[in-house]
C-alpha positions in Angstrom: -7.8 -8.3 -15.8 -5.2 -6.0 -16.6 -1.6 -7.9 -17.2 0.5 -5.8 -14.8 -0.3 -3.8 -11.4 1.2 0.2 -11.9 -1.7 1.7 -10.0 -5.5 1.1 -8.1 -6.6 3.4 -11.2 -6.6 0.8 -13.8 -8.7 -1.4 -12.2 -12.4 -1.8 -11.7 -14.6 -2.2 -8.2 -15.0 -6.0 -9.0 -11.4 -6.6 -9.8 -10.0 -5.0 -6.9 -12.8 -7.0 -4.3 -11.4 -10.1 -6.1 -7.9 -9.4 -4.8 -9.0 -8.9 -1.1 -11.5 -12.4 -1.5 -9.0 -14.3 -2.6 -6.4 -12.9 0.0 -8.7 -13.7 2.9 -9.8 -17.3 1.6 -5.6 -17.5 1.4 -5.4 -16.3 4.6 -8.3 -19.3 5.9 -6.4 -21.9 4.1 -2.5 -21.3 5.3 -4.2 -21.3 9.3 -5.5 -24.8 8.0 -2.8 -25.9 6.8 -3.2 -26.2 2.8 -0.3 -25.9 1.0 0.2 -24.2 -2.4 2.0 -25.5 -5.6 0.2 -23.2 -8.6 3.2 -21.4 -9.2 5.6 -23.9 -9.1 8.3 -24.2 -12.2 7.8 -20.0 -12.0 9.8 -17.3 -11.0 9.9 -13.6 -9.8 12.6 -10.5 -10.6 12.1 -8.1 -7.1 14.1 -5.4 -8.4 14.4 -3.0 -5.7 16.0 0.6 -6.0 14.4 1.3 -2.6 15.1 -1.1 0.7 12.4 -2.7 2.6 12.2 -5.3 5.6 8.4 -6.1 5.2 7.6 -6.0 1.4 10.6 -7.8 0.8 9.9 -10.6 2.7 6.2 -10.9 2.6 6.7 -11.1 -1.6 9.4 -13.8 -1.6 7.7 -15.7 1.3 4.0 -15.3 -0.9 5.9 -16.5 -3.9 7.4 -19.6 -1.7 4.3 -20.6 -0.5 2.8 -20.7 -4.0 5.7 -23.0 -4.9 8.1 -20.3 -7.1 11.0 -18.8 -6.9 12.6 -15.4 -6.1 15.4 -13.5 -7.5 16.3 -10.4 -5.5 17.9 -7.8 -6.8 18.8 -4.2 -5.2 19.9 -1.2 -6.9 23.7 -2.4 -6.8 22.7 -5.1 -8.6 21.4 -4.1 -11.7 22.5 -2.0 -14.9 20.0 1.0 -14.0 22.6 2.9 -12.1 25.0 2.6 -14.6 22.6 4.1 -16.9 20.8 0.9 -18.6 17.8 2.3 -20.5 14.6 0.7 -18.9 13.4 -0.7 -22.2 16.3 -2.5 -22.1 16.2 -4.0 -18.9 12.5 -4.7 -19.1 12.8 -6.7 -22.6 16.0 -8.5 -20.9 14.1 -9.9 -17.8 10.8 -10.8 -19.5 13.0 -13.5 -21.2 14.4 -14.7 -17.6 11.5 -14.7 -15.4 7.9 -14.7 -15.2 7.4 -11.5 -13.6 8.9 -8.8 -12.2 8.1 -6.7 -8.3 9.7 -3.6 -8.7 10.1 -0.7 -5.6 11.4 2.4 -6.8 11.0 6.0 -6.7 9.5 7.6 -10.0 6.2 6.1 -11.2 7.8 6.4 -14.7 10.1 3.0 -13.6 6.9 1.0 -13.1 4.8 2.8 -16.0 8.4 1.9 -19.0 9.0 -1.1 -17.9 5.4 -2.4 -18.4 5.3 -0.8 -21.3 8.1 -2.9 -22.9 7.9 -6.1 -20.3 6.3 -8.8 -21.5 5.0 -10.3 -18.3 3.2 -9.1 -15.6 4.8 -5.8 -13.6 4.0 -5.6 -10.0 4.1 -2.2 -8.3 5.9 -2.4 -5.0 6.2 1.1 -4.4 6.7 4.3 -6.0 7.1 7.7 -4.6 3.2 8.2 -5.9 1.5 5.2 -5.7 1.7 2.1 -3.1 -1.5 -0.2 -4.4 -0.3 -3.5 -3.1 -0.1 -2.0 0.7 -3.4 -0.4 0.4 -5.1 -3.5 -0.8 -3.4 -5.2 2.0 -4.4 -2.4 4.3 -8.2 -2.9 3.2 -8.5 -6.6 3.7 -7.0 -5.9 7.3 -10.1 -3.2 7.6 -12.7 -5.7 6.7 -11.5 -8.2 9.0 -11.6 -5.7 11.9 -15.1 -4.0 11.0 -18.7 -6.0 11.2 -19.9 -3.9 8.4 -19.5 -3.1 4.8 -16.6 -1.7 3.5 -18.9 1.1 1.8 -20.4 1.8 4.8 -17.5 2.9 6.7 -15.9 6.1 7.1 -11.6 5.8 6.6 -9.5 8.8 8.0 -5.6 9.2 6.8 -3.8 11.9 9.1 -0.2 13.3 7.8 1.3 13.9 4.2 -0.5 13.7 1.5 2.2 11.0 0.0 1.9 7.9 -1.8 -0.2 5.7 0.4 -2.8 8.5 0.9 -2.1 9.0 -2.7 -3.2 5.4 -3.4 -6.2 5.7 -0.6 -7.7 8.4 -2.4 -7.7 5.4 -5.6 -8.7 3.0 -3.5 -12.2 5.5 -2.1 -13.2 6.2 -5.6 -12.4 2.6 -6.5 -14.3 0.6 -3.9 -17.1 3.3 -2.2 -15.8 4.3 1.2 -16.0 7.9 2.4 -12.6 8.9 3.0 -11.2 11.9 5.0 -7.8 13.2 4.8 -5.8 15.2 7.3 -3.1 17.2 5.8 -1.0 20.5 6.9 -1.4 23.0 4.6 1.3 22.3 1.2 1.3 18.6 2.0 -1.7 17.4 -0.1 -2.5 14.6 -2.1 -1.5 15.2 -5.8 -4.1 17.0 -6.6 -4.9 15.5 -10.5 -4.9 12.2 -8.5 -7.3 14.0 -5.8 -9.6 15.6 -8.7 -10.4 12.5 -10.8 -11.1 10.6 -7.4 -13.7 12.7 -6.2 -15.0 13.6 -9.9 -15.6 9.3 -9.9 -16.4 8.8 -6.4 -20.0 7.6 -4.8 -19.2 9.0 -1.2 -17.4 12.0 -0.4 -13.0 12.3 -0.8 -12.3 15.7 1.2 -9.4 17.1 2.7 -8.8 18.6 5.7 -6.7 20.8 8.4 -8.0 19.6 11.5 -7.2 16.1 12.5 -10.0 16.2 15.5 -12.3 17.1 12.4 -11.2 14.2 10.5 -11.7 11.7 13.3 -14.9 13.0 14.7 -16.9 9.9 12.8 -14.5 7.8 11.6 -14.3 3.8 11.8 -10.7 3.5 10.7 -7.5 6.0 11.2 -4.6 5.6 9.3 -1.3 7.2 9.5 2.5 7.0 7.9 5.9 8.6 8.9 6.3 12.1 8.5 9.1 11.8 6.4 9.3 9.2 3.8 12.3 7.4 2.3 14.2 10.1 0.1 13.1 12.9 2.4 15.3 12.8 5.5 17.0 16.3 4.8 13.5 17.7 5.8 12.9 15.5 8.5 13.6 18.0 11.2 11.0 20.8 9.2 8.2 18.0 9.1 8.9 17.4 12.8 7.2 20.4 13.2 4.9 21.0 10.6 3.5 17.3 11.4 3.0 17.7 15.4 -0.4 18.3 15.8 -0.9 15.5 13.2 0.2 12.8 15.8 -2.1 10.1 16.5 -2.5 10.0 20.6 -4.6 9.7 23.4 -6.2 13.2 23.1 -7.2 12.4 19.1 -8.3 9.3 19.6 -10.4 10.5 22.6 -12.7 12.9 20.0 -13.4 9.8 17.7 -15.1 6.9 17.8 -14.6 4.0 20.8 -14.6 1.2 18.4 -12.3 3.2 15.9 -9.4 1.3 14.6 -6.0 2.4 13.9 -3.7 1.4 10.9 -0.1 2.4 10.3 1.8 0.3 7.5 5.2 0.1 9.6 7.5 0.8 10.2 6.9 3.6 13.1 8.1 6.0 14.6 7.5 6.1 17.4 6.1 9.0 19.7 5.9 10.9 16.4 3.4 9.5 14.2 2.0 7.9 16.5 2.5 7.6 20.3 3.9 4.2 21.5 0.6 3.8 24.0 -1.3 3.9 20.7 0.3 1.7 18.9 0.3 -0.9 21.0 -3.5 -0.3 22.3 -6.0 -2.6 21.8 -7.5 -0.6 18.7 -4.0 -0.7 16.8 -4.1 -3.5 13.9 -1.0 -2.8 12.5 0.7 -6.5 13.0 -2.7 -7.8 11.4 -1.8 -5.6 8.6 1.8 -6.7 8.1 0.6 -10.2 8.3 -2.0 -9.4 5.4 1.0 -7.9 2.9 1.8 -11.8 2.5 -1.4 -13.0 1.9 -2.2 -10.0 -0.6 0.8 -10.4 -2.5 -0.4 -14.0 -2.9 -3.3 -13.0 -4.6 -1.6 -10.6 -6.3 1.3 -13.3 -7.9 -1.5 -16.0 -8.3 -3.8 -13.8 -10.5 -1.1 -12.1 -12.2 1.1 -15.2 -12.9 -1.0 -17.8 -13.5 
């Protein structure tokens, strides 16, 4: 297996089932009560550039219940604002930790400091790829759905950022059809996009219409309209995005059984109304849950 997580694209179908497996049986073994010690004696750098409530806790409370240790640092507290080269920083660490979580904004961070680190670097974020959500986000699907992952049909409505970035990975990856619902100029990166569908089984398309999307689909998914980085356009995307909101009247022209995802946090009444998200279709809690127990499968294979 490959030493450090950048992006879903360096891994193979097997690999990336192995994560969600071992997630799940995780997930079994904390409701029963085991209790983890395989990383003890270890510890994690999270350097994070960009804030989080949910990733940060579910990686230092995975890395607690394996039996490590966390060291959290945010952008004040490193050298990389004052300019530190990340060659630097990445040989530095290696010697005083056992791996590092980093959540930042260019996918050059990630991609330098693996390239110098000598343990294992753990994507947490970037502005183009989110893998560890997505994985988490697809073990939360196959708990919800009584049929094969490659059987089903995944819909993502709003910008074409990282996570549908990353879901575009994960459907070439692991054999899902997947549908995306984009306004016009807010895409998927489209080299991402072309080497998806040029590997995939089942079809990768894009779309304008959101009732389109939805018409067969199993699973919707959505984000905010304006990501972390981007609120000076906030008030444009309010508009662009409004027919892209996931309501009453789009979930009406899919599927009864369809289940909806949305990675929190929400906004509410834009993304996604507030009846929605707390409707009895909505997993999103289930999927916040999941971000621990992936990240554990994440630190164990990557770690140990």
């Amino acid at each position: 297996m490959t030493t450090h997580l950048v992006s879903l694209g360096d891994f193979n179908k097997s690999e990336l089932q192995a994560y969600i497996d071992r997630a799940l049986e995780l997930k079994k073994e904390a409701k029963d009560g085991v209790r983890h010690q395989q990383l003890a004696g270890r510890t994690i750098g999270m350097i994070f550039e960009k804030p989080s409530t949910r990733t940060r806790v579910s990686f230092e409370s995975a890395m607690y219940n394996l039996g490590g240790q966390v060291i959290y640092l945010s952008s004040k507290d490193t050298q990389l604002s004052r300019g530190e080269p990340l060659k630097d920083m990445a040989r530095v660490m290696s010697r005083y930790v056992d791996g590092l979580v980093v959540r930042t904004f260019g996918q050059h961070v990630v991609e330098e400091l693996s390239a110098y680190a000598t343990v294992p670097v753990i994507n947490a974020l970037t502005d183009l790829f989110h893998p560890c959500q997505i994985l988490s986000d697809i073990m939360t699907v196959i708990e919800a759905k009584d049929k094969p992952l490659e059987d089903l049909h995944i819909v993502w409505i709003g910008d074409g950022n990282n996570m549908a970035n990353t879901w575009v990975q994960a459907a070439a990856k692991l054999g899902f059809k997947l549908t995306l619902a984009c306004p016009e100029g807010y895409d998927p990166d489209a080299e991402i996009l072309k080497n998806a569908q040029n590997g995939a089984v089942k079809p990768i398309a894009v779309v304008r219409d959101p009732k389109e999307a939805v018409r067969d689909a199993d699973v919707i998914n959505c984000d905010v309209w304006a990501s972390m980085g981007q609120e000076s356009e906030a008030k444009e995307r309010l508009a662009i995005f409004r027919p892209y909101q996931v309501n009453g009247e789009l979930m009406a022209c899919g599927k009864a059984d369809m289940t909806v995802l949305h990675c929190l946090p929400a906004h509410r009444d834009e993304e996604v109304t507030d009846e929605v998200l707390e409707g009895p279709q909505c997993v999103a809690f289930d999927q916040a849950e999941n971000k621990m127990h992936i990240h554990m499968a994440i630190l164990e294979k990557h770690l140990l």
